[in-house]
PDB file of N, H, CA, C and O in Angstrom:
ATOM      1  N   UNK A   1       0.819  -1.188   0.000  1.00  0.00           N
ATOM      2  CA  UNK A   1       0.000   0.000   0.000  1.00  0.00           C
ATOM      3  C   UNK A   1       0.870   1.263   0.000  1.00  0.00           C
ATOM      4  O   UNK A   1       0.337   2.309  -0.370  1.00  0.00           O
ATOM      5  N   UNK A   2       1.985   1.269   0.328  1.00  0.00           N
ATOM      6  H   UNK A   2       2.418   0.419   0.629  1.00  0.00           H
ATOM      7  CA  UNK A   2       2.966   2.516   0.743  1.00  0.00           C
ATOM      8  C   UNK A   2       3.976   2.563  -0.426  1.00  0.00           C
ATOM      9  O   UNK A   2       4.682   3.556  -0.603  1.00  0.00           O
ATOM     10  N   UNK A   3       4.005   2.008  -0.831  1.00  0.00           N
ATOM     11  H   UNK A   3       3.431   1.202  -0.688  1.00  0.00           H
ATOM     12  CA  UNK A   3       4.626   2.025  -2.303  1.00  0.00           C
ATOM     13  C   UNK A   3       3.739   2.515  -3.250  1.00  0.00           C
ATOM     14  O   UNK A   3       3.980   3.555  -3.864  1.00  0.00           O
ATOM     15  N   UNK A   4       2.514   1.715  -3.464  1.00  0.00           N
ATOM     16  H   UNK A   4       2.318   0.870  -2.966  1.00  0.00           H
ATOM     17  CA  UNK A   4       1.567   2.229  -4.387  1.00  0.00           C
ATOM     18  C   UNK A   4       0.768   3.977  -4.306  1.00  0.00           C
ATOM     19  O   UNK A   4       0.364   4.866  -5.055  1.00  0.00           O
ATOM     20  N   UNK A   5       0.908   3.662  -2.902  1.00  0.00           N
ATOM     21  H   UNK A   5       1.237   2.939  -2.294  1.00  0.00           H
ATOM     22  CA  UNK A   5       0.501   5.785  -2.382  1.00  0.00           C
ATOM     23  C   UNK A   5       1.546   6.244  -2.623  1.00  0.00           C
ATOM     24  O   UNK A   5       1.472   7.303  -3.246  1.00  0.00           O
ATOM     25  N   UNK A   6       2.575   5.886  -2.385  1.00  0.00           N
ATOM     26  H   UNK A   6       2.634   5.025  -1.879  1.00  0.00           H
ATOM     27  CA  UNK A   6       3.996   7.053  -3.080  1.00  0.00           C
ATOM     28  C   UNK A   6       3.912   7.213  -4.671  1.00  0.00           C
ATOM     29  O   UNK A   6       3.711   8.279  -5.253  1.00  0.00           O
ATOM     30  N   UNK A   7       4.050   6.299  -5.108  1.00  0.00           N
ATOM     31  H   UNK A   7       4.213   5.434  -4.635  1.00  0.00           H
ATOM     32  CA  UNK A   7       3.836   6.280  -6.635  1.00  0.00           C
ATOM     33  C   UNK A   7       2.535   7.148  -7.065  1.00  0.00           C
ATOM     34  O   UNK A   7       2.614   7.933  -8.009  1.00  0.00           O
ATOM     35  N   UNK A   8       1.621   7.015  -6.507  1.00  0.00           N
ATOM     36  H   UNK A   8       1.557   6.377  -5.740  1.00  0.00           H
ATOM     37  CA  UNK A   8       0.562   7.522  -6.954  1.00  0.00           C
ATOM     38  C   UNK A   8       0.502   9.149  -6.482  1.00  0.00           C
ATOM     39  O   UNK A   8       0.115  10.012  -7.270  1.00  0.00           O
ATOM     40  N   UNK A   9       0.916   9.447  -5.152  1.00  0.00           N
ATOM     41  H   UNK A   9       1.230   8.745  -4.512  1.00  0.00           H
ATOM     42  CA  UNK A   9       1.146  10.813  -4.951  1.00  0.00           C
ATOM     43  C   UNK A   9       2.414  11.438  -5.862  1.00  0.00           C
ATOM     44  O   UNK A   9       2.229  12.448  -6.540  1.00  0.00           O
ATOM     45  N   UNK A  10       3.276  10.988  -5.836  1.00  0.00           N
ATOM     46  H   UNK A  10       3.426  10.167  -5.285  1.00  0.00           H
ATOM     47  CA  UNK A  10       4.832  11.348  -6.862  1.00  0.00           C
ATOM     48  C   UNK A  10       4.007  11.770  -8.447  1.00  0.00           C
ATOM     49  O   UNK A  10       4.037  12.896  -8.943  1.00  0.00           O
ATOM     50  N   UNK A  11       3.330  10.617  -9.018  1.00  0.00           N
ATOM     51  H   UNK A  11       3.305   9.702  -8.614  1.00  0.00           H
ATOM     52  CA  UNK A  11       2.891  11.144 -10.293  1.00  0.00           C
ATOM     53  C   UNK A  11       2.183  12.652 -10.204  1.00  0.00           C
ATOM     54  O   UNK A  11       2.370  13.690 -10.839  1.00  0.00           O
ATOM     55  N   UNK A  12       1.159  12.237  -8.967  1.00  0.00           N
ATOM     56  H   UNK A  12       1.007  11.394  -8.451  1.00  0.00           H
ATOM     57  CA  UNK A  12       0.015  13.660  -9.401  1.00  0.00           C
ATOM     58  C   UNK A  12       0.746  14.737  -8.799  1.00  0.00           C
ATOM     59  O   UNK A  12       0.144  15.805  -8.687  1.00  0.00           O
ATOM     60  N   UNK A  13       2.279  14.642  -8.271  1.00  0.00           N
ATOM     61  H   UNK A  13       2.768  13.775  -8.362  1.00  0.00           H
ATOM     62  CA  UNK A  13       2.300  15.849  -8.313  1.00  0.00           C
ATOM     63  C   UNK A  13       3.651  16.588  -9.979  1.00  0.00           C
ATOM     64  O   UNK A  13       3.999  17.696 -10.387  1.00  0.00           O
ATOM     65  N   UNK A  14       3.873  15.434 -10.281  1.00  0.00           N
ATOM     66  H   UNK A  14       3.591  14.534  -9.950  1.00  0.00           H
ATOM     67  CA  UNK A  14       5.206  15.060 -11.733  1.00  0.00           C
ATOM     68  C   UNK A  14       6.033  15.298 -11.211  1.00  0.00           C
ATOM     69  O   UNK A  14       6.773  16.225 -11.541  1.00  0.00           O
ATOM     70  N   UNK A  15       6.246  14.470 -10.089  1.00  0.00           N
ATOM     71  H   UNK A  15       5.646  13.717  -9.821  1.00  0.00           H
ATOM     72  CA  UNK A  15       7.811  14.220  -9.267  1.00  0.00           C
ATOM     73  C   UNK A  15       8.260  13.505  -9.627  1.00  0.00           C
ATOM     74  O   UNK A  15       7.675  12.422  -9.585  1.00  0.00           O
ATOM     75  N   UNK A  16       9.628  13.567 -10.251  1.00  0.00           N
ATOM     76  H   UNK A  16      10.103  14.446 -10.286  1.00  0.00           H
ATOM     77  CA  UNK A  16      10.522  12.095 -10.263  1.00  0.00           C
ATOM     78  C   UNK A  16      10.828  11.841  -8.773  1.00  0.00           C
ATOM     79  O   UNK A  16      10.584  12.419  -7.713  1.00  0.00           O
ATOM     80  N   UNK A  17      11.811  10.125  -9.368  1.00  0.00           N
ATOM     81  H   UNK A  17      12.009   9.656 -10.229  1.00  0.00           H
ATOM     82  CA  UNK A  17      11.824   9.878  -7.470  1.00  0.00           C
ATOM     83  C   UNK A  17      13.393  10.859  -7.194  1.00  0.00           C
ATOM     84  O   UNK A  17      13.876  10.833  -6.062  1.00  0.00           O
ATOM     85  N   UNK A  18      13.864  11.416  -7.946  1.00  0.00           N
ATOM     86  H   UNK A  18      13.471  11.438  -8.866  1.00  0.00           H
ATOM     87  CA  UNK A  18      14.972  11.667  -7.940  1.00  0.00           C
ATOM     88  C   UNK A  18      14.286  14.020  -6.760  1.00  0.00           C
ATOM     89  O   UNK A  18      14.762  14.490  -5.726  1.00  0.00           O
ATOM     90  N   UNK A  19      13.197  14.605  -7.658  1.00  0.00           N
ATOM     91  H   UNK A  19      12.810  14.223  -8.498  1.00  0.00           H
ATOM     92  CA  UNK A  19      12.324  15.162  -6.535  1.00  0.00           C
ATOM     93  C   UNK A  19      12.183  15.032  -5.171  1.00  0.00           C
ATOM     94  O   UNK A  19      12.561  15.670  -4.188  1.00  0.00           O
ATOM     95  N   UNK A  20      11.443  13.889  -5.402  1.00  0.00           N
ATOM     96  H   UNK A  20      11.136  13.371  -6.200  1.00  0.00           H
ATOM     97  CA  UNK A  20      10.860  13.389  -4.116  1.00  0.00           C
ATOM     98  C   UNK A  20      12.321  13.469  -3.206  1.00  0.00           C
ATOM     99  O   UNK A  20      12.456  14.260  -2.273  1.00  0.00           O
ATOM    100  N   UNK A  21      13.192  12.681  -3.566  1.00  0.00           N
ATOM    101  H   UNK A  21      13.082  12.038  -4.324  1.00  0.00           H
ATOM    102  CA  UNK A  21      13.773  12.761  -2.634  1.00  0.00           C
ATOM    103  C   UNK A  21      14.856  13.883  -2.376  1.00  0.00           C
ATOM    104  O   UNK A  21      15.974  13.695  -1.896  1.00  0.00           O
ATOM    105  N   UNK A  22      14.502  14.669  -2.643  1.00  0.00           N
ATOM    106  H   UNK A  22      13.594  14.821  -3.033  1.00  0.00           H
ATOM    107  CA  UNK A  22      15.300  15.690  -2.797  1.00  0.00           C
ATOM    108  C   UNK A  22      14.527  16.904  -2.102  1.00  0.00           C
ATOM    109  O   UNK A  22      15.004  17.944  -1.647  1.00  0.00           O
ATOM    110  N   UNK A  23      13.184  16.473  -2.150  1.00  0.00           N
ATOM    111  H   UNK A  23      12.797  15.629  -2.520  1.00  0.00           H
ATOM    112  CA  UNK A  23      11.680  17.566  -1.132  1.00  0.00           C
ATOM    113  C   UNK A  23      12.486  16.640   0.356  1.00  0.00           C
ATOM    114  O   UNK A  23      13.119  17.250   1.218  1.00  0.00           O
ATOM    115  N   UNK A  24      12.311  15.350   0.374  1.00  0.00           N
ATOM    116  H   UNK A  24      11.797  14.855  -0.326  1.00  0.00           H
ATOM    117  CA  UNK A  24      11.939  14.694   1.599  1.00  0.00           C
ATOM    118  C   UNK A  24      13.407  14.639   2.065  1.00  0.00           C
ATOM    119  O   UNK A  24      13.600  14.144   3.175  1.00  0.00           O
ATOM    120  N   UNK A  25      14.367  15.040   1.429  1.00  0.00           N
ATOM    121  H   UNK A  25      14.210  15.442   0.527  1.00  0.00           H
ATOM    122  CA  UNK A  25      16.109  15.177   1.949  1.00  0.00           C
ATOM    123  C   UNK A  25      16.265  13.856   2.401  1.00  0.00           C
ATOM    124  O   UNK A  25      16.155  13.679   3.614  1.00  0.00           O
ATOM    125  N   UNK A  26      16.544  12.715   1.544  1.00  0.00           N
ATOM    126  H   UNK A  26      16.634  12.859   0.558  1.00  0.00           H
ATOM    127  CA  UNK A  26      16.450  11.298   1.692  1.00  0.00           C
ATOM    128  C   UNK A  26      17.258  10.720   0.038  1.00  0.00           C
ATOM    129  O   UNK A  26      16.820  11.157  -1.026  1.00  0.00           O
ATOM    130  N   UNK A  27      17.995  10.095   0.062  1.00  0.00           N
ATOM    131  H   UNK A  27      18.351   9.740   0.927  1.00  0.00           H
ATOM    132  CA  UNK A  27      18.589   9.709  -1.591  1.00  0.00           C
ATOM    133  C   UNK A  27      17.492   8.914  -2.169  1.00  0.00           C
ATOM    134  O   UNK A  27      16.576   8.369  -1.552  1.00  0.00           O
ATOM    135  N   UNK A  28      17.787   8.927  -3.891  1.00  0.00           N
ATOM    136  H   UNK A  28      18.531   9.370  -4.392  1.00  0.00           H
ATOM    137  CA  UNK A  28      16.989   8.529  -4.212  1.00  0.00           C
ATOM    138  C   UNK A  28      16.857   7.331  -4.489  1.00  0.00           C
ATOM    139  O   UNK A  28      15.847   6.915  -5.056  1.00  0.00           O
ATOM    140  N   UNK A  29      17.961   6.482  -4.100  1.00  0.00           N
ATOM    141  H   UNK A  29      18.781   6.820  -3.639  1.00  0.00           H
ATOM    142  CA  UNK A  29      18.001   4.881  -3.989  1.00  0.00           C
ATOM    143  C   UNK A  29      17.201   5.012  -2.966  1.00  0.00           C
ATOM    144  O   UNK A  29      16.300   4.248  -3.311  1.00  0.00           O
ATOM    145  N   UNK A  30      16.868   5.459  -1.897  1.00  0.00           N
ATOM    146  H   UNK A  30      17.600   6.079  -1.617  1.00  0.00           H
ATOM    147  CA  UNK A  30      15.785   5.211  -0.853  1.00  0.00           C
ATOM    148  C   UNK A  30      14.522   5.341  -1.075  1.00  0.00           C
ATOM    149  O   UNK A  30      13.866   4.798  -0.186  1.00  0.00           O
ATOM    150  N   UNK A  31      13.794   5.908  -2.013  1.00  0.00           N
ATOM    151  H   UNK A  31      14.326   6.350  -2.735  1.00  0.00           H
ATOM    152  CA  UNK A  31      12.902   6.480  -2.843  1.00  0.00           C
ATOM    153  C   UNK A  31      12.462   4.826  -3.456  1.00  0.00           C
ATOM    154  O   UNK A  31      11.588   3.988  -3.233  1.00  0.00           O
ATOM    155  N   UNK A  32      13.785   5.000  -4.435  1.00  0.00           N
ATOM    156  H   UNK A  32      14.494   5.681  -4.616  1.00  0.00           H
ATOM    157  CA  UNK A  32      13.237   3.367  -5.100  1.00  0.00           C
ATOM    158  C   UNK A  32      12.957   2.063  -4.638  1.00  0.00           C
ATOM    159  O   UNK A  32      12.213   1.141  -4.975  1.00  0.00           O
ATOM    160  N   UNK A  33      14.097   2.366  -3.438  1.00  0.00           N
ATOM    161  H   UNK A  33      14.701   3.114  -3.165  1.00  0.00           H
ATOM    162  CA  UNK A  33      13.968   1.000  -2.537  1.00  0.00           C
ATOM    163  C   UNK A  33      12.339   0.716  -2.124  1.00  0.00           C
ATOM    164  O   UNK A  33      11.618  -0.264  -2.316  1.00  0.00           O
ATOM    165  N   UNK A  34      12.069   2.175  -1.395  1.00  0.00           N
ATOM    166  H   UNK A  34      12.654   2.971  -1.239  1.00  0.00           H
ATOM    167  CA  UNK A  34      10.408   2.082  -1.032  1.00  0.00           C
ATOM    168  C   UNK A  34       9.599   1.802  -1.751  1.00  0.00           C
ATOM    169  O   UNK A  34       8.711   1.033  -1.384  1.00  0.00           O
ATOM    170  N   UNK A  35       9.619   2.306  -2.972  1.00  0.00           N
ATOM    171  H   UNK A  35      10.340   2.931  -3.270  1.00  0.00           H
ATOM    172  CA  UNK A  35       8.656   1.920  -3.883  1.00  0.00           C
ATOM    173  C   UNK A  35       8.668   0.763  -4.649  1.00  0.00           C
ATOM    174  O   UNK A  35       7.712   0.480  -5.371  1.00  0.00           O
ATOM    175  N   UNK A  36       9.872  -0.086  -4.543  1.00  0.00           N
ATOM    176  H   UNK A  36      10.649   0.143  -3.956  1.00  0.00           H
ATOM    177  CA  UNK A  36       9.947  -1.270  -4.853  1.00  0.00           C
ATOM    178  C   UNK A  36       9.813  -2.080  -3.414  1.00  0.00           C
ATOM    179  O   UNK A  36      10.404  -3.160  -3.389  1.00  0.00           O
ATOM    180  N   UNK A  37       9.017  -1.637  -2.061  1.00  0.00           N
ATOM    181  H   UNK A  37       8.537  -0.760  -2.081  1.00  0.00           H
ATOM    182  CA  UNK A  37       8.820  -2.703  -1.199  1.00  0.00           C
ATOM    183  C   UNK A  37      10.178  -3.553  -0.781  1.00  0.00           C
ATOM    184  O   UNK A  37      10.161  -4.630  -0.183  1.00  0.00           O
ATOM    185  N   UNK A  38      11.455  -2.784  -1.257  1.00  0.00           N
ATOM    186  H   UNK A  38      11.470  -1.910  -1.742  1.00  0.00           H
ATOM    187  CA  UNK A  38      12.608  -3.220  -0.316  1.00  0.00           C
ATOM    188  C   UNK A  38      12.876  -2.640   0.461  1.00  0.00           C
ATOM    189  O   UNK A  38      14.102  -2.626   0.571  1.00  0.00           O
ATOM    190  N   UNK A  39      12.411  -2.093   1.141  1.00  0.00           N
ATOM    191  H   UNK A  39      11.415  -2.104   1.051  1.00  0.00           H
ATOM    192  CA  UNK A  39      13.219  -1.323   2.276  1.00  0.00           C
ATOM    193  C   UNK A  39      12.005  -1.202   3.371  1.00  0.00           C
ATOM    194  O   UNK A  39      10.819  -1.224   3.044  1.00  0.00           O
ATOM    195  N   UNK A  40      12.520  -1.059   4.856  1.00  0.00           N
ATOM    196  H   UNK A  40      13.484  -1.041   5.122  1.00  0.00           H
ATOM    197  CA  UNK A  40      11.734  -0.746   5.622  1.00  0.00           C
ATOM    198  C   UNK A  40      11.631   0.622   5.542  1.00  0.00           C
ATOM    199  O   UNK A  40      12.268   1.355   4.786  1.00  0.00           O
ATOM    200  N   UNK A  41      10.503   1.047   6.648  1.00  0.00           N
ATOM    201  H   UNK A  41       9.986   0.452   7.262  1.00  0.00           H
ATOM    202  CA  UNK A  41      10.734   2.376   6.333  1.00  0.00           C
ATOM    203  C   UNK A  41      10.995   2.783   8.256  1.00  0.00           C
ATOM    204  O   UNK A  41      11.042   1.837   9.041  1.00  0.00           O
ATOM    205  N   UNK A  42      11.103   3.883   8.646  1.00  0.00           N
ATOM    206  H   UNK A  42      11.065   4.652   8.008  1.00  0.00           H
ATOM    207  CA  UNK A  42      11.674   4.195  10.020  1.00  0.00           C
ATOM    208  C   UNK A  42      10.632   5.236  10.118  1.00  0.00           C
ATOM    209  O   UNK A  42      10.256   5.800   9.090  1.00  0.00           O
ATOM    210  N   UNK A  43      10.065   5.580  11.430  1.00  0.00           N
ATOM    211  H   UNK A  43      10.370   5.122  12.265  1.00  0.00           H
ATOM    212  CA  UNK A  43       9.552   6.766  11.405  1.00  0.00           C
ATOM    213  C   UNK A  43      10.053   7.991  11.441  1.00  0.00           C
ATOM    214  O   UNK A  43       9.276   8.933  11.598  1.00  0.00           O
ATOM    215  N   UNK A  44      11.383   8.206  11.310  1.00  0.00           N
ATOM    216  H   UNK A  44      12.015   7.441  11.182  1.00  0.00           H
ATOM    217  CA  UNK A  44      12.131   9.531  10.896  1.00  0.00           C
ATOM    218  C   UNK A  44      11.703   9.774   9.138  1.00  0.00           C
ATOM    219  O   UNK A  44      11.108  10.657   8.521  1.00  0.00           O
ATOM    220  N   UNK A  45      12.495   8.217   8.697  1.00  0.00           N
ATOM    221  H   UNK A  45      12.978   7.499   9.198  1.00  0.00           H
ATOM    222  CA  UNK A  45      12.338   8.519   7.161  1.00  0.00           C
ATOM    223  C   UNK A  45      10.671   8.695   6.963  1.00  0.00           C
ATOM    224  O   UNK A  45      10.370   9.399   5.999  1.00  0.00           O
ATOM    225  N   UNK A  46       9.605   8.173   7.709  1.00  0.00           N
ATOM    226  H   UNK A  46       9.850   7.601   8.491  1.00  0.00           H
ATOM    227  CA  UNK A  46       8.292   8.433   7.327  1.00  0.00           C
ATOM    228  C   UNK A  46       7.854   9.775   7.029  1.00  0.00           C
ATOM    229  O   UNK A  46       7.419  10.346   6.029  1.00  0.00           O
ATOM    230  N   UNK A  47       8.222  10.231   8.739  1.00  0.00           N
ATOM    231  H   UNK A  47       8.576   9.767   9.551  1.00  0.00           H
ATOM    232  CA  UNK A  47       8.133  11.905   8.589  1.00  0.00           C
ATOM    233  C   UNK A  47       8.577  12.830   7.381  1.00  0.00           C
ATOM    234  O   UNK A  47       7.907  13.745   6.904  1.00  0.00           O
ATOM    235  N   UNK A  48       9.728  12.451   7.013  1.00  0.00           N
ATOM    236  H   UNK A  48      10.273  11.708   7.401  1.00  0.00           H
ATOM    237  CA  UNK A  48      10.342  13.507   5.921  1.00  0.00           C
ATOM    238  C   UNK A  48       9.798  12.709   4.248  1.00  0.00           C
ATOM    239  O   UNK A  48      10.224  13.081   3.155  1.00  0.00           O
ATOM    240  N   UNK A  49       8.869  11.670   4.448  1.00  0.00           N
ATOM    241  H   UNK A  49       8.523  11.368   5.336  1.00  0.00           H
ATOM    242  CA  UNK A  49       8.096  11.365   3.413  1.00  0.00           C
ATOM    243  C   UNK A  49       7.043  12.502   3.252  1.00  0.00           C
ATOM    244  O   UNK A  49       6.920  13.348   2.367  1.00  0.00           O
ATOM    245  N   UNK A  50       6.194  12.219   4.579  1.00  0.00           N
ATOM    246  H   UNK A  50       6.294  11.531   5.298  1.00  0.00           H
ATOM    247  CA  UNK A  50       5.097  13.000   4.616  1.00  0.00           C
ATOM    248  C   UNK A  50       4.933  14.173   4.445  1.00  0.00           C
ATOM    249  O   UNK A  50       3.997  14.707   3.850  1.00  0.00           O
ATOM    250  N   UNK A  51       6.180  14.857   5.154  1.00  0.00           N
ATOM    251  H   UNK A  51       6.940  14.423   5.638  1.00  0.00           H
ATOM    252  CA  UNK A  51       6.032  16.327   4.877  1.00  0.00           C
ATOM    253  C   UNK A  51       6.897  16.671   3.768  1.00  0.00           C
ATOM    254  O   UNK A  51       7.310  17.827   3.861  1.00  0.00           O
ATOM    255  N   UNK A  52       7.296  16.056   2.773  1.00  0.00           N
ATOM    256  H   UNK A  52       6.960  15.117   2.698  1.00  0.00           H
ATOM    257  CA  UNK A  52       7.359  16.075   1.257  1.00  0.00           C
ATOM    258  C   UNK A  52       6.092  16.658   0.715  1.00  0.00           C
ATOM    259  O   UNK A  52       5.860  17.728   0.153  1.00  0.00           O
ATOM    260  N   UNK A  53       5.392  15.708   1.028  1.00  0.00           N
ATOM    261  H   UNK A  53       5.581  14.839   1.485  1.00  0.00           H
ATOM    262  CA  UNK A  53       4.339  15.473   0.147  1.00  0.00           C
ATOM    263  C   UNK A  53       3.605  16.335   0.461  1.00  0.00           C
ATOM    264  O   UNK A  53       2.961  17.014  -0.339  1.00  0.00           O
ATOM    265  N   UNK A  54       3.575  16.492   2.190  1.00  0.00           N
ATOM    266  H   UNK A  54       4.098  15.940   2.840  1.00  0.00           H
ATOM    267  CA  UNK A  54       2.196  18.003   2.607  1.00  0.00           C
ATOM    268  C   UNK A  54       0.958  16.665   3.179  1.00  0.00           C
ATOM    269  O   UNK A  54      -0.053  17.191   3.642  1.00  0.00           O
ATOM    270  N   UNK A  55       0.930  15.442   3.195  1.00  0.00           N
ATOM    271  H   UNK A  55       1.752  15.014   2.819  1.00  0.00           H
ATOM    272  CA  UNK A  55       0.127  14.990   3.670  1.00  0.00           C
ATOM    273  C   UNK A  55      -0.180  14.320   5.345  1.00  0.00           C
ATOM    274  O   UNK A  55       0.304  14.877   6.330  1.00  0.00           O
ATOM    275  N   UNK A  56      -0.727  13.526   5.414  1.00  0.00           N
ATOM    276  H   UNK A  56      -1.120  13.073   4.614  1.00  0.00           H
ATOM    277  CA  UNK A  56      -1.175  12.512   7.037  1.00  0.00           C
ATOM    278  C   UNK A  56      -0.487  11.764   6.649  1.00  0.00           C
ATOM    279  O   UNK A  56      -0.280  11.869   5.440  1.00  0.00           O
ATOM    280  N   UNK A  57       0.326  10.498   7.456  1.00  0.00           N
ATOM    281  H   UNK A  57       0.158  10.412   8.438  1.00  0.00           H
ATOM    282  CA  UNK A  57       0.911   9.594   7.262  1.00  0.00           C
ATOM    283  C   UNK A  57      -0.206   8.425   6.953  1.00  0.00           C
ATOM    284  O   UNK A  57       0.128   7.519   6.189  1.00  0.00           O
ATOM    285  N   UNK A  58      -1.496   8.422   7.515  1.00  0.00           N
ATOM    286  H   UNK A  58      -1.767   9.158   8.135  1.00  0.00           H
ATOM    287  CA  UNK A  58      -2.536   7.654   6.634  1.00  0.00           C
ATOM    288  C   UNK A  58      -3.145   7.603   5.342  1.00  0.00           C
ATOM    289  O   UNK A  58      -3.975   6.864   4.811  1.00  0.00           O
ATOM    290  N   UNK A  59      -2.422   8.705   4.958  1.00  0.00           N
ATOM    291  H   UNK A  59      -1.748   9.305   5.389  1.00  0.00           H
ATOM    292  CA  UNK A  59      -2.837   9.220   3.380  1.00  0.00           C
ATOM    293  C   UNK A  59      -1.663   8.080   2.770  1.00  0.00           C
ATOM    294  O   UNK A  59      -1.899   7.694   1.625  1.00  0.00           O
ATOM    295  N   UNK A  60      -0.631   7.607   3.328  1.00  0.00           N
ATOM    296  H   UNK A  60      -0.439   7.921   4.258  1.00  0.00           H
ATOM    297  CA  UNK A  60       0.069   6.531   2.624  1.00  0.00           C
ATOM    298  C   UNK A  60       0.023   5.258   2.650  1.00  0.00           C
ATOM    299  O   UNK A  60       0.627   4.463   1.930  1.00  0.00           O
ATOM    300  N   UNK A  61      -1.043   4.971   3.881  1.00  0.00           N
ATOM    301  H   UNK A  61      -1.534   5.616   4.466  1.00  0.00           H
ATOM    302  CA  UNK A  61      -1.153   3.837   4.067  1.00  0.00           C
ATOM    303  C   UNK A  61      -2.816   3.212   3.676  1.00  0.00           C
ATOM    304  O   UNK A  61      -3.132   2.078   4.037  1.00  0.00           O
ATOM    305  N   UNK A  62      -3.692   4.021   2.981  1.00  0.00           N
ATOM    306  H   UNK A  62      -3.436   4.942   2.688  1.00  0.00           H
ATOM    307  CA  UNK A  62      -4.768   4.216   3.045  1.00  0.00           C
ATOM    308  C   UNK A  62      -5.060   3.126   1.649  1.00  0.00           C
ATOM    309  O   UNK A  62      -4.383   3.051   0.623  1.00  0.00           O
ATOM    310  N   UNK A  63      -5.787   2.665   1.864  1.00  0.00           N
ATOM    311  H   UNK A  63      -6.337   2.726   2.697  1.00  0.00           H
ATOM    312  CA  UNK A  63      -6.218   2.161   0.551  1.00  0.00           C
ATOM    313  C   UNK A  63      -7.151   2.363  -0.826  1.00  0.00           C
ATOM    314  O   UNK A  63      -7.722   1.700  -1.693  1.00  0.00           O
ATOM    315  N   UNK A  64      -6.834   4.133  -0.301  1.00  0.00           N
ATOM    316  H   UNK A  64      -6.371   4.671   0.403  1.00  0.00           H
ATOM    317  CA  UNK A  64      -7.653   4.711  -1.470  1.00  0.00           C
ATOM    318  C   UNK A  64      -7.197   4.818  -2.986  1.00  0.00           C
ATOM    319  O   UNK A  64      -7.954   5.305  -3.826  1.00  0.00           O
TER     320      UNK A  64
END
């Protein structure tokens, strides 16, 4: 689910992951790792997901 909400928030906003991680100050092998479901994630790295993005941390885990 947290892969697929990153991906899906990253597009609508036309972030590469190379962006993203560059909003969320995180490399972007970490970016891919997540979105390829290799990597855990930490709640530090969560935080600087979320407030990338401007969202709730349930907005990534949500199954909308």
């Amino acid at each position: 689910m947290l892969a697929h909400n990153s991906r899906r928030l990253r597009a609508a906003r036309g972030w590469s992951q190379e962006k993203l991680a560059l909003e969320a100050g995180v490399a972007r092998s970490f970016v891919n790792d997540l979105e390829r479901q290799d990597r855990n994630l930490t709640i530090d790295m969560l935080q600087k997901i979320i407030r990338a993005f401007g969202v709730r941390a349930v907005d990534l885990f949500h199954a909308g």
